[in-house]
C-alpha positions in Angstrom: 22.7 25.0 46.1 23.0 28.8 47.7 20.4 30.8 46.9 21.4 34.0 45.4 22.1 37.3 47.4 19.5 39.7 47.0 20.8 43.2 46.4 20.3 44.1 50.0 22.1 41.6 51.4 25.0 41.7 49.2 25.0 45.7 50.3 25.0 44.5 53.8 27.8 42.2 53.1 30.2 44.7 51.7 29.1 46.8 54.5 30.7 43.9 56.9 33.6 43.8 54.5 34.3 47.4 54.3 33.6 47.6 58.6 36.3 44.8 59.4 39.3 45.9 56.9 38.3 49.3 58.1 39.6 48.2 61.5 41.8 45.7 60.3 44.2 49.1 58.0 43.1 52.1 60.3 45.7 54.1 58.3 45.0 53.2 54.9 45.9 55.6 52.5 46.9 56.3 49.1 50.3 54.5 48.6 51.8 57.0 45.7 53.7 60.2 47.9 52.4 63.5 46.9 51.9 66.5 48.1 49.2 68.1 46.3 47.2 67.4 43.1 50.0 68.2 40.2 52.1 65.5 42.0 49.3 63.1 42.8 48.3 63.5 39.3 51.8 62.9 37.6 52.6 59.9 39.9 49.3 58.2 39.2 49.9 58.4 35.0 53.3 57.3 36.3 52.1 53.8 38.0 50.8 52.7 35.3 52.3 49.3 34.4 54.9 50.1 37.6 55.0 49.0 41.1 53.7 52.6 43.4 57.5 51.4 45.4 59.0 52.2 41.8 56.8 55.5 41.3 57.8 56.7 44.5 61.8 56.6 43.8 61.3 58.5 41.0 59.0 61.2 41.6 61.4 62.9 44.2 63.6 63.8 41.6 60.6 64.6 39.2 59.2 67.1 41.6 62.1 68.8 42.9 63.4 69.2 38.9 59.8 70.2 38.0 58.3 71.5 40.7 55.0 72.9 39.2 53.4 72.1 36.0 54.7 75.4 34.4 57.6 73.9 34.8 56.9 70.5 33.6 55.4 71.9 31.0 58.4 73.9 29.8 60.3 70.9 29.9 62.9 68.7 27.6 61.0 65.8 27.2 64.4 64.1 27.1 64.8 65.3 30.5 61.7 63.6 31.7 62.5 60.5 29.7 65.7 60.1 31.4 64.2 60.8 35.0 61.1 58.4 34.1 62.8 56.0 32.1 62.8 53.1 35.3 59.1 52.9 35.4 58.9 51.8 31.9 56.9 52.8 28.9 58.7 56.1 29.4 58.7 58.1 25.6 54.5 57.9 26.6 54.7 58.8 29.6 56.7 61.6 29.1 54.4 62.6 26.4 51.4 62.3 28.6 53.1 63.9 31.4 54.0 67.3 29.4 50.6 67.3 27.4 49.1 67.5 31.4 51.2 70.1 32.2 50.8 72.2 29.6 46.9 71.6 29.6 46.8 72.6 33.0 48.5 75.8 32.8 47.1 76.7 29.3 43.4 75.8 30.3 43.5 76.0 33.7 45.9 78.7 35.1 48.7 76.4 36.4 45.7 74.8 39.0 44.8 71.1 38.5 41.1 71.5 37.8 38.8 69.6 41.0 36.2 68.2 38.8 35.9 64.5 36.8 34.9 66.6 33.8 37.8 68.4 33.1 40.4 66.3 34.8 39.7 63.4 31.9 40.3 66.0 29.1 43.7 66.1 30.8 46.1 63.9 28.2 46.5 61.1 29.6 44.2 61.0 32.8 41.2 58.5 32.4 38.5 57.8 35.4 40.6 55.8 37.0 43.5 58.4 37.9 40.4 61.2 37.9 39.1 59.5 40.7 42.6 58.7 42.5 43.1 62.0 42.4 39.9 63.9 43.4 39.3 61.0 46.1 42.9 61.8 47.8 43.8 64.7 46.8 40.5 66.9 47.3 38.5 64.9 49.2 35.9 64.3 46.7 34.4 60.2 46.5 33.1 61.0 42.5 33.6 57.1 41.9 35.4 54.0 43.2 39.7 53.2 41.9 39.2 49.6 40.3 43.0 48.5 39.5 43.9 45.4 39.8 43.8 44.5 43.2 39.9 45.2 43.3 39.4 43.9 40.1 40.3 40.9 41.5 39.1 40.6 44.7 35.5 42.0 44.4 35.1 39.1 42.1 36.5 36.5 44.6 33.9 37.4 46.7 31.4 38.1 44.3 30.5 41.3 44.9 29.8 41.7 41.2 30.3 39.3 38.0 31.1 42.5 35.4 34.5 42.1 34.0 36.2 45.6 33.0 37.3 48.2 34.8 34.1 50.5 34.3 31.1 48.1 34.8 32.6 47.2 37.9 33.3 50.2 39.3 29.6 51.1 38.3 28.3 47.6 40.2 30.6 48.6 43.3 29.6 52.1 43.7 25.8 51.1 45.3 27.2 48.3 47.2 30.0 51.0 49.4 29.0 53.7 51.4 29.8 57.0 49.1 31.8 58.1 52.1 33.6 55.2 52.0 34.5 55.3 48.0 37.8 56.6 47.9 39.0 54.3 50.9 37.2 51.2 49.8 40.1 50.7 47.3 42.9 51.0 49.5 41.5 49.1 51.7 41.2 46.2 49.2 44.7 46.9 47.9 45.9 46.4 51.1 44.3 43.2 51.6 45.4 41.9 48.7 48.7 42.6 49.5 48.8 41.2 53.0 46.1 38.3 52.9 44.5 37.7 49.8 47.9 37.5 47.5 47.0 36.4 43.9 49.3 33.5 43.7 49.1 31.8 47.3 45.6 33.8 49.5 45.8 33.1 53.0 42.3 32.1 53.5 43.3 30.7 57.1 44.4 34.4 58.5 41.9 36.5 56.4 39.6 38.4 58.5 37.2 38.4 56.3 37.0 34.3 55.0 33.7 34.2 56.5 32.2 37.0 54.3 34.0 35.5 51.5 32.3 32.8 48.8 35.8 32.0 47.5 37.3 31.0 51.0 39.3 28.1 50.9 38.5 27.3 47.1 
């Protein structure tokens, strides 16, 4: 039976893990096109329970109708419904999407605020777009993205055993460089979508099958 990883050897592992699919996606990034926080915000409450191809076909025409949040914020929400509507769940999102904009103007003078603090009071913005957001679009690694691509494969290779969302991000934050926060989740998305695909993972071409207790299982 394999003993069990102490925690310094499960943070050396990770460090291995993050090294090679640092070299295997030199360009990772964030998949949702923005081009500064309003947009990076909007897009992310947007991909939720929608494909980041899907988000990305529809903010263009989001963002050159509602350029600002002023503007969104001073907008029909039928308007927004009907420009939305694709990525499903769209009345909410609409909802959620004017509530932000007319936070941010109201309470923040039309600026997306930089901080986790006061981007979660944002309707509709939890941790998990907070962080998407202050990791790509200021720069900031406050926490690591844990969707469902790293929610699945940071249990395959057992980098933690917690379950939601939260407890894992909080098991995966000592295990990553903090430099290396905001990328770690691309990179994992990335793998996911290449080599370790939910239904059928290609144990045989992933890079990383060595570093991986799940290999081949």
């Amino acid at each position: 039976m394999k003993r069990k990883e102490s925690q310094s050897q499960l943070k050396a592992r990770t460090h291995k893990i993050v090294g090679r699919l640092s070299r295997e996606f030199p360009d990772a990034k964030c998949a949702l096109d923005h081009r500064n926080a309003f947009e990076l915000v909007a897009a992310t409450m947007l991909s939720a329970q929608c494909t980041d191809v899907r988000v990305n076909m529809v903010t263009p025409v989001l963002f050159t109708t509602f350029p600002t949040p002023g503007a969104l914020a001073d907008a029909d929400p039928s308007a927004v419904e009907a420009i939305i509507k694709s990525t499903g769940f769209f009345r909410n999102k609409a909802k959620s999407l004017l509530g932000m904009a007319r936070a941010v103007v109201e309470q923040h003078g039309g600026r997306v605020p930089d901080t986790m603090d006061e981007l979660v009071k944002l309707p509709g913005v939890g941790r998990k777009t907070a962080n998407v957001v202050l990791g790509n679009a200021f720069g900031k690694n406050e926490g690591i993205v844990v969707d469902t691509h790293v929610q699945r494969i940071s249990g395959l290779l057992k980098l933690t055993r917690e379950k939601t969302p939260e407890k894992i991000e909080l098991a995966l934050m000592p295990l990553v460089p903090r430099p290396k926060w905001t990328i770690f989740s691309h990179l994992l998305i990335l793998h996911g979508r290449k080599t370790c695909i939910a239904r059928r993972p290609h144990c045989g071409e992933c890079r990383i099958s060595d570093l991986c207790p799940s290999a081949g299982l």
